[in-house]
Structure formats: structure tokens, C-alpha cells
C-alpha positions in Angstrom: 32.4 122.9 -16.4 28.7 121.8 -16.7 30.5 117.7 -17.1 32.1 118.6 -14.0 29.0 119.7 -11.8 27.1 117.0 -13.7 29.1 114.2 -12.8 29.5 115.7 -9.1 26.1 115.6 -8.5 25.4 112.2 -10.1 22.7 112.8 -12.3 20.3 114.0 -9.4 17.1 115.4 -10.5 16.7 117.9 -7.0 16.3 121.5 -8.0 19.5 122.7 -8.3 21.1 120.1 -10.8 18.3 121.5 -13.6 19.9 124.4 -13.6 22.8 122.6 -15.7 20.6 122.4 -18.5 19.6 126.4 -18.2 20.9 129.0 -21.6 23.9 130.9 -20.2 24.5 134.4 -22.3 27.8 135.4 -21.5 29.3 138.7 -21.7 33.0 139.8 -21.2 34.5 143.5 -21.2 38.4 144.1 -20.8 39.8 147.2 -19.4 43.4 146.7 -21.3 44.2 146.3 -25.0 43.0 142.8 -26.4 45.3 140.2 -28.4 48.5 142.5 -27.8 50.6 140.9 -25.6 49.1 141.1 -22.3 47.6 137.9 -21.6 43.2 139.2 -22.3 42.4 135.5 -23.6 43.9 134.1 -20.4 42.2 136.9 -18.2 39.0 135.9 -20.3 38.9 132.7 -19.8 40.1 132.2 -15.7 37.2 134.4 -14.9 34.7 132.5 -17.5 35.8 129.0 -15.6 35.5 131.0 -12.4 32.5 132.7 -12.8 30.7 129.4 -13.8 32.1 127.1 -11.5 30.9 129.8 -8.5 27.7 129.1 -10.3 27.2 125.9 -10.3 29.3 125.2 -6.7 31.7 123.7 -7.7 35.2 123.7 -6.1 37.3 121.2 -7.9 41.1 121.3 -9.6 39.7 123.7 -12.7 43.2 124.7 -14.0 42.8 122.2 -16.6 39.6 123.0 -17.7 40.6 126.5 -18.0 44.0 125.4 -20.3 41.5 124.3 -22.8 40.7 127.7 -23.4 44.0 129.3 -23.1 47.4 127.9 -21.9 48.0 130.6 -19.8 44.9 130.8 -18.4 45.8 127.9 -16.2 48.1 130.1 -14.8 45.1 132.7 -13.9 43.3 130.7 -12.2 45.7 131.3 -9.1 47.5 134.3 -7.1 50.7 134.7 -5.9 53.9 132.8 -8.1 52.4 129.7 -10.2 54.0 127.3 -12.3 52.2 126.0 -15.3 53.3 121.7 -15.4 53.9 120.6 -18.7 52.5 117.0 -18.2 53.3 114.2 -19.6 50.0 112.8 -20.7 48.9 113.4 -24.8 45.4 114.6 -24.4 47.2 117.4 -21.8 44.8 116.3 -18.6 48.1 116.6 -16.4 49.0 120.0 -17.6 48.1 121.9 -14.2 48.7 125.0 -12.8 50.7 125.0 -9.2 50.8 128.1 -6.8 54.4 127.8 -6.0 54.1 130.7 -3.1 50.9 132.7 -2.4 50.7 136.6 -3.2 52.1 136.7 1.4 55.4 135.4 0.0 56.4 138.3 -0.8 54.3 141.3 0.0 56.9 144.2 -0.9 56.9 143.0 -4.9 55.0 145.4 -7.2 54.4 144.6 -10.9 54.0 147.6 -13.0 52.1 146.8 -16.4 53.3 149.6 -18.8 51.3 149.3 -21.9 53.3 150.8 -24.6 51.0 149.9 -27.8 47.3 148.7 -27.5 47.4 147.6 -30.9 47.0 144.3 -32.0 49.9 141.7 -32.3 50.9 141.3 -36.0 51.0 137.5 -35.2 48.8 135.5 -33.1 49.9 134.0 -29.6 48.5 130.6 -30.7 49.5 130.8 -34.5 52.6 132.2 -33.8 53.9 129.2 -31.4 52.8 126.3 -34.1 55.0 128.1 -36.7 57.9 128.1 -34.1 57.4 124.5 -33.0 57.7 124.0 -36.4 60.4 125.7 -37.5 62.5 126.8 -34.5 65.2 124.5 -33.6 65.9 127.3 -30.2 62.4 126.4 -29.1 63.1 122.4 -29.3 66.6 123.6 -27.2 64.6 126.0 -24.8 62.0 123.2 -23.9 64.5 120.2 -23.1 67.6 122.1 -22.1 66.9 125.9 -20.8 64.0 126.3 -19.2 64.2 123.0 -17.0 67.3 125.0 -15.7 65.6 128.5 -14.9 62.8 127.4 -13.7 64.8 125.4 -10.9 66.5 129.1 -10.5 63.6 130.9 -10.4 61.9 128.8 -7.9 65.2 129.3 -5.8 64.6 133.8 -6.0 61.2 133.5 -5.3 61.6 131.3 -2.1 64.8 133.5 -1.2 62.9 136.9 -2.5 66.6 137.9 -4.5 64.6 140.6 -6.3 68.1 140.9 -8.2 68.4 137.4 -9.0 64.8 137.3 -10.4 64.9 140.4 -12.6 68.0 139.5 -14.4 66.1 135.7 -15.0 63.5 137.4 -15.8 64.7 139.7 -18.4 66.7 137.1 -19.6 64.2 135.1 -20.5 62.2 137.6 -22.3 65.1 138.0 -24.4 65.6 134.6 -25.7 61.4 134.3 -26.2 62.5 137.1 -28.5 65.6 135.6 -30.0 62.9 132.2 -30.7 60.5 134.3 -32.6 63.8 135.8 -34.8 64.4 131.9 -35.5 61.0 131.5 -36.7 60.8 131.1 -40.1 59.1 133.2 -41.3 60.1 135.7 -38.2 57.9 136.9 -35.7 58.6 140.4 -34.6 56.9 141.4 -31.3 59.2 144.2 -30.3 58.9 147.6 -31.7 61.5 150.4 -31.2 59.9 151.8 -28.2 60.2 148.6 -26.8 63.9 147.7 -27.7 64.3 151.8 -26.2 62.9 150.7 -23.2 65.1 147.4 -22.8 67.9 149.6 -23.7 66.9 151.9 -20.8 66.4 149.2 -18.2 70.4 148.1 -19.1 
């Protein structure tokens, strides 16, 4: 962020652009369990890119610079339904978020977040995806052949609000991330019996 407001202002020495060189202590509190499943580093780091691009004014594309911190967070740094682009590029600088539809598309949605264990994954998000790009040949066929497909499909529900339509995607989805981690090797297991009682209830 501070290479971004420093090459915006051009190396001007006014008041303002010495701030750039100012200490920052930095200080972050969730209100929902940390590193179990519910996206804190990506919360973490939108608001950290946020916060400090309010500070130093700047109003540039900062999706990627909040990827660096967290893939997800890319997605965070938007409302409403956002697709996170994959790029083509090596060093990732193309990997953007997108706001597909702002949060107007589609007022009557509600997402419930029911926390059903604050403790922490067994597996991290970040260690846990190198072992299954290593290992998981369903990953390799989810990346080129499946999701392609339902994001196309998604897109289509969202712009058509088919609650239906997106819910079984949705669901879906979540259950073939789950099959990847059971081709894993070693296995990941995310799910625990409350939460396989709760798919079972939702069917």
C-alpha cells in the first residue's frame, strides 16, 4: 500500500507524502472464531488494505494487494456477489476480484452464518490446499473441468435470482470441496458429525 501511495504521489516532498515514512501499530480484534473456517484472515486483511489505503487516499484497484495477504481476501474487498479471476499471469498481478452484482441485486437474500464449532481447523486453509495440489488429482479435475462450468451457472442464478438453482450449486459445491480434502493424501477432514447432521437435515 505505502508503494502505491508513493508512486501516486511521485516522490513529492509536500506534507502529506511524509506521512508514508510514519510507524504504523496496528491492532485487529475479531468478533467470530479465528482460523476455523470462516474466512478471519480474509476479513483481517480487506479491512488492513482498507483501513490503510483510507489513510493514505488512495482509491486505486487494491484487490490484488489484498490477495497477497489472503486469497480470499480479494474477494472482501467488495459487496454484493464477486468473483475472484484466476489470472493468467505467474507472479498473480491479474488475479482480481470482480463484483459481479452489487449487494441491490438482490435485496430479499439473507445469509445466515451458523457457527457450529469455534475451534481451530485441524489443518490449515493455506497448508491444507498445497498438500491437495499436490496430491489430489479431483482438485486438478475441479480447476480445468468443474468449476469453469458452475461458475458459468452460478453467474446465470444470481443474474436470474433462482434462489433454488443457487442453493443446490451451492451445496453442491461444498460437497465436492469436501470430497477433494477425502482425496488428499494424507486426508483433510473438515466436517465433524454435527456438521454431516446438519447436511443431512438440510436434504
Amino acid at each position: 500500500v505505502r508503494r502505491l501511495a508513493r508512486k501516486r504521489r511521485g516522490g513529492s516532498e509536500d506534507t502529506a507524502a511524509l506521512s508514508l515514512s510514519y510507524k504504523i501499530h496496528i491492532a485487529s480484534e475479531n468478533n467470530f472464531p479465528t482460523a476455523a473456517g470462516l474466512a478471519s484472515s480474509a476479513a483481517g486483511y480487506a479491512c488492513l488494505v482498507s483501513a490503510l489505503a483510507r489513510l493514505y487516499g488512495l482509491e486505486e484497484e487494491l484487490s490484488e494487494v489484498a490477495r497477497r495477504g489472503s486469497g480470499s481476501a480479494c474477494r472482501s474487498m467488495f459487496g454484493g456477489f464477486v468473483q475472484w479471476q484466476r489470472g493468467e499471469r505467474p507472479d498473480g498481478s491479474d488475479s482480481l476480484a470482480l463484483q459481479v452484482a452489487p449487494e441491490t441485486h438482490w435485496p430479499e437474500l439473507r445469509v445466515l452464518v451458523l457457527v457450529v464449532s469455534g475451534e481451530k481447523k485441524p489443518v490449515g486453509s493455506t497448508a491444507g490446499m498445497q498438500t491437495s495440489v499436490e496430491t489430489s488429482p479431483l482438485l486438478k479435475h475441479r480447476a480445468e473441468v468443474v468449476v469453469p462450468e458452475r461458475l458459468a451457472q452460478m453467474m446465470q442464478h444470481i443474474q436470474e435470482r433462482d434462489f433454488e438453482g443457487f442453493g443446490q450449486l451451492a451445496m453442491r459445491d461444498s460437497n465436492q470441496f469436501h470430497a477433494t480434502c477425502l482425496d488428499t493424501f494424507p486426508p483433510i477432514f473438515y466436517l465433524t458429525d454435527l456438521s454431516r447432521h446438519i447436511i443431512a437435515l438440510a436434504h
